[in-house]
N, C-alpha and C positions, 0 to 999 in steps of 0.2 A: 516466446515469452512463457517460460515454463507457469502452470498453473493456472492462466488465463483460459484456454479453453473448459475444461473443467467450471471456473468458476463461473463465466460469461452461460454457460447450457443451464448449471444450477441456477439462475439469477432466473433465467428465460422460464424455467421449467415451473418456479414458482410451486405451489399447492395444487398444481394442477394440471395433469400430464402432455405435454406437447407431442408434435408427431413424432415419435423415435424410432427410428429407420435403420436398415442396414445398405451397402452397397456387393450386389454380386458382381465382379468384375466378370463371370464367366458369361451372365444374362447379359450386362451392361446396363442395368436399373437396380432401384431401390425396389427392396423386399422387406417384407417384415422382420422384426428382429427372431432370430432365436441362434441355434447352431449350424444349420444347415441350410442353404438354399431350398423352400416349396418349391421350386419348379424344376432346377436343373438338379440338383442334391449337392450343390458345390459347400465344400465348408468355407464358414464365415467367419470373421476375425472384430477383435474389439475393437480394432482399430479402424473398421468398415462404417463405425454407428457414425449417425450423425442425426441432426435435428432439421427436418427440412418438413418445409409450409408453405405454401402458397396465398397470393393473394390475388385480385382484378381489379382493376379503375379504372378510372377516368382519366388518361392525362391535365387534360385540360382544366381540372378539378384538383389537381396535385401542388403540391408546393415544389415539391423537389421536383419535377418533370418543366416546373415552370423555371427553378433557378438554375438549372443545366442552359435557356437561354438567358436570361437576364446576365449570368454573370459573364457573357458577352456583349449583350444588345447595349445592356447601361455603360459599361464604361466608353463603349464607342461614343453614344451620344454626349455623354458628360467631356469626353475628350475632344470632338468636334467644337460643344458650344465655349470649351474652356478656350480651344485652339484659336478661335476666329474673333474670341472676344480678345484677346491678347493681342493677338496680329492688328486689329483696329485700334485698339488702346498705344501699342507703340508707333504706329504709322500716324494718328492725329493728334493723340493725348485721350485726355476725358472728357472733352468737346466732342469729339468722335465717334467716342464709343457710347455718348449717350444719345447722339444722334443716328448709332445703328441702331440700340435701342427705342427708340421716338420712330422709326423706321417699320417698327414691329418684328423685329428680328428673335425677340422675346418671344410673342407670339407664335411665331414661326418654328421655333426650336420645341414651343409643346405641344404644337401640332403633331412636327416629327414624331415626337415620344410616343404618344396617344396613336399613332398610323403605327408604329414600330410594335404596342401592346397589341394592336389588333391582329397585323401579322403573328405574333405570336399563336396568340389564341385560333388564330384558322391553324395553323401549325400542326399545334398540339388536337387540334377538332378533327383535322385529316389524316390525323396517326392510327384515329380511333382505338377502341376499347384494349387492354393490353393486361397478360397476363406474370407473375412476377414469381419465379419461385425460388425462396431461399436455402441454402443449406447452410448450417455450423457443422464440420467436421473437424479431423484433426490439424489439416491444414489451413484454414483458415474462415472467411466466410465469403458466397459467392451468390451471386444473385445474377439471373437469368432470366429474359423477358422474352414474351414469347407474344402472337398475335395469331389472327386466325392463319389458317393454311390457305385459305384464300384471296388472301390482302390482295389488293389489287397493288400498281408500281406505285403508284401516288402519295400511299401509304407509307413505303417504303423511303419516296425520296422525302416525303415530311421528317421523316428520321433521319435523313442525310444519310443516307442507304441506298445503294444502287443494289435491282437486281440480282448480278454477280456477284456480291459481298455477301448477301444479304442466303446464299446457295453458299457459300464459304462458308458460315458459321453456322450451318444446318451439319456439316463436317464433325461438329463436337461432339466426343463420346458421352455428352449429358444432355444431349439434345434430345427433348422429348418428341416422341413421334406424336404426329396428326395436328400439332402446331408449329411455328415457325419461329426460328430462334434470331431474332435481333438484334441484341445486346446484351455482352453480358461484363461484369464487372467481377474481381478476384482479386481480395486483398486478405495477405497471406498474416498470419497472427504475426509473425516477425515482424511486421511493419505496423503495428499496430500501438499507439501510443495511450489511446484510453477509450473505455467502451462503457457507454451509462445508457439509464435510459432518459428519455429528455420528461424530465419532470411536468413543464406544461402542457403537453401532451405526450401522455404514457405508452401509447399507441406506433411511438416512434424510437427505433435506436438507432443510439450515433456511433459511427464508429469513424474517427479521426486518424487518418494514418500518418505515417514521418514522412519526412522531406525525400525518403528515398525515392528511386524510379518504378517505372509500372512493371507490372511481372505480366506474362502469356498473355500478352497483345491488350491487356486493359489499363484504361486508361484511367489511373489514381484521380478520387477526388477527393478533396482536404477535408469533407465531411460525407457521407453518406449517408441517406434516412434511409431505413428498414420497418415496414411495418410489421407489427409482430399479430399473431392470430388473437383471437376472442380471447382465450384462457388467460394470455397474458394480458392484456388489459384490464381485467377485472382483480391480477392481484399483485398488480403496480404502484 
């Protein structure tokens, strides 16, 4: 989408300088900007810059961390109680089903819920703390989450992460060393249908992609929140 990156960096960059980076392919990190690589002397290209920040949380404290399960966990339940109340309604009628109801079946289905939230919440407690760093470059934008290097497995399968997977995506030549790369997400400007920031809280950008499929093993979601650093917040 020609002129979308450009314009999405100015938007971010606001009055107020964000971190503008370059990439040394020869180092395999981000370096500061100028002509030359400080460390190796490789030269750099304009097409290297990009805009990359990091951030830390709390899963368990996240919204988006929480609707990664929710927009599983609910429609199962809602399709179970939808399921069972129909199956009753056509096997007796509405004598039936309001006698599954009078049954506490009601009851029962928001207990589920409520067991189903608290799973949750151990979940996302036993992911523990986690770190997020973004980059806008020319290709697109990519977000990378990373935990300590010493997570224990627990950690890892909270995240529906085994072990070996989890030593797979350590593989990425953006994987920062001395933390552990867990996920990561990559949605390329081509696919990108509209980028704002979310008005009631500024804190947050959405970027919506198209109906296309996922690119380099990630898995598209139809909105993604991005939290943006301090600078940008204040002149949103």
């Amino acid at each position: 989408m020609p002129g979308l990156t450009e314009k999405i960096i100015s938007r971010l960059k606001g009055r107020n300088a964000m971190p503008l980076a370059n990439y040394c392919r020869k180092c395999k990190a981000e370096v500061p900007v100028g002509e030359s690589c400080p460390y190796c002397g490789a030269k750099l290209t304009k097409t290297g810059e990009r805009l990359s920040f990091g951030v830390s949380r709390a899963p368990w404290r996240d919204w988006f961390c929480w609707n990664r399960l929710l927009r599983v966990g609910l429609p199962v339940w809602g399709i179970s109680f939808l399921v069972i109340s129909l199956a009753e309604l056509c096997s007796g009628g509405t004598e039936a089903l309001a006698g599954l109801f009078r049954r506490g079946f009601g009851l029962t289905m928001l207990w589920l819920l409520g067991g189903m939230l608290l799973l949750f919440l151990a979940l996302l407690f036993c992911q523990g703390r986690e770190k997020v760093h973004y980059i806008l470059d020319k290709d697109g934008v990519s977000a990378y989450t990373y935990v300590s290097e010493e997570v224990n497995d627990l950690a890892l399968y909270a995240r529906f992460l085994t072990p070996s997977q989890a030593e797979t995506l350590q593989e990425d030549e953006h994987a920062l060393p001395g933390l552990k790369l867990v996920r990561r997400v990559i949605l390329p400007w081509e696919r990108m249908k509209r980028v704002k920031i979310w008005r009631a809280f500024p804190q947050k950008l959405l970027l919506r992609t198209s109906t296309a499929g996922p690119e380099n093993g990630a898995r598209m979601k139809p909105i993604t929140g991005m939290r943006a650093p301090a600078a940008t917040r204040r002149t949103t």
